[in-house]
VOGU-3710 file (C-alpha; in Angstrom, 3 decimals, decimal comma):
1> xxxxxxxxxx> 102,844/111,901/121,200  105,392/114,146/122,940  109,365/112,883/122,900  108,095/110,433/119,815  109,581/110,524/116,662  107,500/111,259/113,868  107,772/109,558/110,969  106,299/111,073/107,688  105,479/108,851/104,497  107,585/108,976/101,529
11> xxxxxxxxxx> 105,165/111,414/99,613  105,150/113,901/102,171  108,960/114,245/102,044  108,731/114,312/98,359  110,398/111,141/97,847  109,288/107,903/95,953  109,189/104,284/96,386  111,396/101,992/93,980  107,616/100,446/93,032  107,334/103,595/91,018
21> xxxxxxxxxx> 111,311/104,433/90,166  111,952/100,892/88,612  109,188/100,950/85,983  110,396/104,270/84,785  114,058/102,866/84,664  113,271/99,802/82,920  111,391/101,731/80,590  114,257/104,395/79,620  116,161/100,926/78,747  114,117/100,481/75,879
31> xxxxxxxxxx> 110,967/98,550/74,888  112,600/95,127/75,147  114,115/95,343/78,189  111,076/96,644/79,667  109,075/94,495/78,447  111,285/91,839/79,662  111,118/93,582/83,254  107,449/93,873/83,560  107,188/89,688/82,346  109,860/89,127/85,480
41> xxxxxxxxxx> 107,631/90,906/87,540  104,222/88,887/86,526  106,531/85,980/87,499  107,567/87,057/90,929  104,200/87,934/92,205  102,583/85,157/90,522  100,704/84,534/94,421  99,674/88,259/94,426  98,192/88,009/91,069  96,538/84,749/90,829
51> xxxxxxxxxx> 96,376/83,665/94,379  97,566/81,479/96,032  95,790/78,854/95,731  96,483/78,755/91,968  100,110/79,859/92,492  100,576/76,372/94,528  99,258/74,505/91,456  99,814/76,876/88,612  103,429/77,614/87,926  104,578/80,144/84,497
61> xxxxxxxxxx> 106,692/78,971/82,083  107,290/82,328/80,100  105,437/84,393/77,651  105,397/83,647/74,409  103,988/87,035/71,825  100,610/87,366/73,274  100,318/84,030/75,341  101,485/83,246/78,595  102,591/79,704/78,986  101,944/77,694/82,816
71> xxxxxxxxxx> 102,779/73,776/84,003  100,136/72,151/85,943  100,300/68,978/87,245  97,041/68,020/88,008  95,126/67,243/84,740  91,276/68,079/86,509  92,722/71,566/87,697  94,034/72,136/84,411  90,875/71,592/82,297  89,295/73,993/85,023
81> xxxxxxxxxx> 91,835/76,442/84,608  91,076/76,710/80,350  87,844/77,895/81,860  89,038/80,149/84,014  91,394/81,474/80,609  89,808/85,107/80,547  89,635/85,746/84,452  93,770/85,343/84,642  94,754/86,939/81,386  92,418/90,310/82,486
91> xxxxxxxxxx> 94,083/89,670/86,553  97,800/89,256/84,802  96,767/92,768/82,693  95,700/94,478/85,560  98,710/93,544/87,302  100,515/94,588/84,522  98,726/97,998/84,106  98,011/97,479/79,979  97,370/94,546/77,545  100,589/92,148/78,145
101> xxxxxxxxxx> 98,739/88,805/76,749  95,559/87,637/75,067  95,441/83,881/76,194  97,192/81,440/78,600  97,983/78,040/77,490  98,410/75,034/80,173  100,897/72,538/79,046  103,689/70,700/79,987  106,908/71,721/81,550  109,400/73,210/79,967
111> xxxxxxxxxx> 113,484/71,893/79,532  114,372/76,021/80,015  111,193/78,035/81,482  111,662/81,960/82,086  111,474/81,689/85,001  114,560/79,506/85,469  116,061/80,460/88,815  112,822/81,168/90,510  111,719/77,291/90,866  113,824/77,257/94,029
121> xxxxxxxxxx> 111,841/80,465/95,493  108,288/78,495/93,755  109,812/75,018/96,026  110,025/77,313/99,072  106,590/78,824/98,473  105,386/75,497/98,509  107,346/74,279/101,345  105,778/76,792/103,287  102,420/76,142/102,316  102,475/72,576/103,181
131> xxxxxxxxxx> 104,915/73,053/106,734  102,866/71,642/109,441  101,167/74,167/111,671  102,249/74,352/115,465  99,845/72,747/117,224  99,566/75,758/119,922  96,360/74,654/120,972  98,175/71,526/123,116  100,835/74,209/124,461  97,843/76,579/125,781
141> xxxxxxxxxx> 96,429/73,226/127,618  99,818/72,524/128,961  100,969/76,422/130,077  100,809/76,637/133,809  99,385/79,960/135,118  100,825/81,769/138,440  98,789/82,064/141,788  97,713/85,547/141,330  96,361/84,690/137,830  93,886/81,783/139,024
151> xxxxxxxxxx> 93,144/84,332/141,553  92,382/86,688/138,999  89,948/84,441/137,216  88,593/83,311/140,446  87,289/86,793/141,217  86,467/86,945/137,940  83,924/84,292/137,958  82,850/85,226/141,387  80,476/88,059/140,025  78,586/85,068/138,917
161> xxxxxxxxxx> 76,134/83,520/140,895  75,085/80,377/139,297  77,777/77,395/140,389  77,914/76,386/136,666  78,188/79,635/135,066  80,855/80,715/137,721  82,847/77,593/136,562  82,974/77,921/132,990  83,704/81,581/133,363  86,564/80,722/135,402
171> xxxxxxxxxx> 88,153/78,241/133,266  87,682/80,167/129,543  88,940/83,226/131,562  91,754/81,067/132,868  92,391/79,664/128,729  92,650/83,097/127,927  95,520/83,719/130,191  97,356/80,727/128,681  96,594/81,612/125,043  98,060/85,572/125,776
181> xxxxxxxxxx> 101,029/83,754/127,253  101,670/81,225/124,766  101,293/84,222/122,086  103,683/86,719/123,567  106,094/83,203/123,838  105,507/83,326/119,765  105,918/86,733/119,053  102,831/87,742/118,737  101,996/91,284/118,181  98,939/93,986/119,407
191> xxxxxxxxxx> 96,526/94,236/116,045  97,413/98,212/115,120  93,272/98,967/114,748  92,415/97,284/118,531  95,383/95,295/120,259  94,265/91,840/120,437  97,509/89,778/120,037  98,136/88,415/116,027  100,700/86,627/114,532  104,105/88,366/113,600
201> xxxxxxxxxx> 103,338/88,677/109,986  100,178/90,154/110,337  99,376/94,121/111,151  95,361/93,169/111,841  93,684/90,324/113,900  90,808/88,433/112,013  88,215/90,592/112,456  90,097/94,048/111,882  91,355/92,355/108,780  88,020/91,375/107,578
211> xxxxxxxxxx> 86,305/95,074/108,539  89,279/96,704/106,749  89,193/94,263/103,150  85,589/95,316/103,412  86,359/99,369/103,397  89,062/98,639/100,559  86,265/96,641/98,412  83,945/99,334/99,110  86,419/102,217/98,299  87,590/100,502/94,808
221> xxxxxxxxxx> 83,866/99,848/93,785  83,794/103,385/94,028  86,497/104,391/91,845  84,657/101,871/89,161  81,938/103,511/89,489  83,096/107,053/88,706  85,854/105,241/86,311  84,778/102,090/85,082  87,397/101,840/82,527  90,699/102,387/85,685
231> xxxxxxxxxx> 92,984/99,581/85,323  95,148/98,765/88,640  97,886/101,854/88,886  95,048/104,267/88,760  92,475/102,891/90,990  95,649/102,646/93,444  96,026/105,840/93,327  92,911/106,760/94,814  93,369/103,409/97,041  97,006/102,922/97,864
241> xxxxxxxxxx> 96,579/100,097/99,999  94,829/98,160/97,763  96,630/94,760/95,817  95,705/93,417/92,268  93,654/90,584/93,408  91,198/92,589/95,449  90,493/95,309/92,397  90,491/92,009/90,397  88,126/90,624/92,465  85,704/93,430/92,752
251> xxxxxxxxxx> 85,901/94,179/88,888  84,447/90,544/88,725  81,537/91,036/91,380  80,697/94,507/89,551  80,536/92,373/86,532  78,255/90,045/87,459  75,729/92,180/89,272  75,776/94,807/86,522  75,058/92,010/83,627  72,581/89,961/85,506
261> xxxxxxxxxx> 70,648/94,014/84,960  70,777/93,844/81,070  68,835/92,107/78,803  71,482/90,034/76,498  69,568/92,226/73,553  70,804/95,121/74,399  73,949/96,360/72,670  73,398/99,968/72,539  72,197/101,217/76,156  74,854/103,350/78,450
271> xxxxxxxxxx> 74,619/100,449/81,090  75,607/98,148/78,518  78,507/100,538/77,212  79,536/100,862/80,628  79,820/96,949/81,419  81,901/96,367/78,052  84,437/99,366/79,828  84,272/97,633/83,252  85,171/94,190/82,074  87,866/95,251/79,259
281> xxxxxxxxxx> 89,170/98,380/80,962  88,730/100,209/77,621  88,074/103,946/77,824  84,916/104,955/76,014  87,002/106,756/73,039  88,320/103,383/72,007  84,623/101,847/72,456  83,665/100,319/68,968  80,565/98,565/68,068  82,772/95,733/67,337
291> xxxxxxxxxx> 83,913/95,445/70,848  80,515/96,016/71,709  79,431/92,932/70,466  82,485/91,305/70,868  82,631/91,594/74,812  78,248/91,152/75,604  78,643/87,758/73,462  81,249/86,656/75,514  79,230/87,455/78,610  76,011/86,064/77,036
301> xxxxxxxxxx> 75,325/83,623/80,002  75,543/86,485/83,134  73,318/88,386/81,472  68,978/88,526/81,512  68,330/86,122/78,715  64,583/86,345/77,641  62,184/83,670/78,055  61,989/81,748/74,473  65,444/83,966/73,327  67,719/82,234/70,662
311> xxxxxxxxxx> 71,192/82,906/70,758  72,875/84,137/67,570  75,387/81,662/65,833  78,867/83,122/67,195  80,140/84,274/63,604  76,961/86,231/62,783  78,024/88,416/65,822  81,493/87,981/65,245  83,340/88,166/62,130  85,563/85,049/60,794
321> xxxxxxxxxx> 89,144/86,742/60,951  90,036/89,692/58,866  89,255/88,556/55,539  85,816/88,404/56,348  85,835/91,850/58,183  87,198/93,454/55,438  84,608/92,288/53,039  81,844/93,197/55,171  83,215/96,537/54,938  83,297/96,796/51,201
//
């Protein structure tokens, strides 16, 4: 608009964010120390990762070699959580943008974590999570609305005919005025897509929100299915406002639906190919028969099992460690 400032993004002034400066300066600090940077990071967006849900039960400990370590409290969560082992080691990879661990391991709490300084920023998450909600629903009721506004939904409800119908009209239109007031008292903000009032640290109102996760799911599925193999930095290129959970999310749903197509038989079909490189992220020049058969065992039970089908014996698909694999290859 005319006498407005315009404001241009940082990649049309040929500028970039720290998100991308940072990795490239912990990297030019060596392996270790970038290493140790990209761990840090896993532990400071533990929510955005994980969710959080699991971040409010789930808290890291550190990463030992290939495993990352977490405390959880609650035994039944736990045991549901060694299910769940594969789901957050591929989330905390995609996060991480390449293979940072193999396995997670839920145990007990340890004397000095990784993480040590960030329990008082896990507390506050917590905190947070728990506060009690305003009960804004008893200030609406209680809100008193001026004479010209009761007019206003008086004429409102006059259109109406029906004695009933006029009545109700008049008092949700007359709720509405308290809610708008009782919002704008909170700091409550237009939606930027179409200006109904949301909290302060929200951009969208419910329904924008929901419309615009739905574009973003539909936009990454896309990128899968040109590249099924993109981990998290390159689908966000092509999607820059979408976060790790959602492409983690929609990698799973692509899983599912794409496995529940192929018979559990089938090891050597492009579809099948193309669901190993979905679920591992592995380009199809490192595709080996061994991951192959490998990945399809492991997703033996979302796939079209046969009527009367046997499933193999896990080490007559799989090889029992290297000694093994090295004799089979004599």
């Amino acid at each position: 608009m005319p006498g407005k400032h315009q404001f241009k993004r940082f990649s049309e002034l040929g500028l970039e964010t720290t998100k991308r400066i940072l990795p490239r300066w912990a990297a030019s600090k060596g392996k270790v120390f970038s290493r140790q940077f990209l761990e840090h990071t896993i532990y400071w967006h533990w929510p955005d990762i994980v969710g959080k849900d699991l971040a409010r039960q789930l808290e890291p400990m550190g990463i030992r070699k290939d495993t990352l370590h977490l405390y959880g409290p609650n035994s039944v969560l736990n045991y549901q959580v060694r299910m769940m082992a594969a789901d957050i080691v591929q989330k905390v990879n995609t996060y991480a943008g390449h293979e940072i661990i193999k396995h997670i391991y839920v145990g007990r709490r340890w004397e000095h974590p990784d993480t040590a300084g960030q329990e008082a920023v896990h507390r506050e998450f917590m905190a947070k999570e728990k506060a009690p909600r305003q009960d804004m629903g008893r200030e609406v009721r209680q809100t008193n609305l001026s004479d010209a506004e009761m007019e206003r939904a008086a004429q409102m409800a006059a259109r109406v005919e029906d004695d009933d119908l006029q009545n109700a009209i008049r008092k949700a239109y007359q709720h509405h005025l308290q809610s708008q007031q009782v919002k704008r008292k909170h700091n409550w903000t237009p939606c930027i897509e179409c200006g109904t009032l949301c909290p302060p640290e929200q951009q969208y109102c419910q329904r924008c929100a929901a419309r615009r996760e739905e574009n973003l799911r539909a936009a990454v599925a896309g990128v899968f299915r040109d590249v099924p193999w993109a981990r998290y930095q390159e689908v966000h290129k092509y999607v820059p406002d979408c976060t790790p959970a959602l492409v983690s999310a929609v990698r799973q749903n692509l899983v599912q639906e794409l496995a529940a197509k192929i018979d559990v038989r089938d090891h050597n079909s492009m579809e099948a190919k193309t669901l190993v490189m979905l679920y591992r992220s592995i380009p199809p020049e490192n595709l080996t028969q061994e991951v192959i058969d490998r990945t399809l065992y492991r997703l033996r039970f979302d796939m079209y099992i046969p009527k009367d089908y046997k499933m193999p014996k896990r080490y007559s698909v799989i090889p029992w460690g290297n000694k093994q694999r090295k004799e089979s290859g004599k």
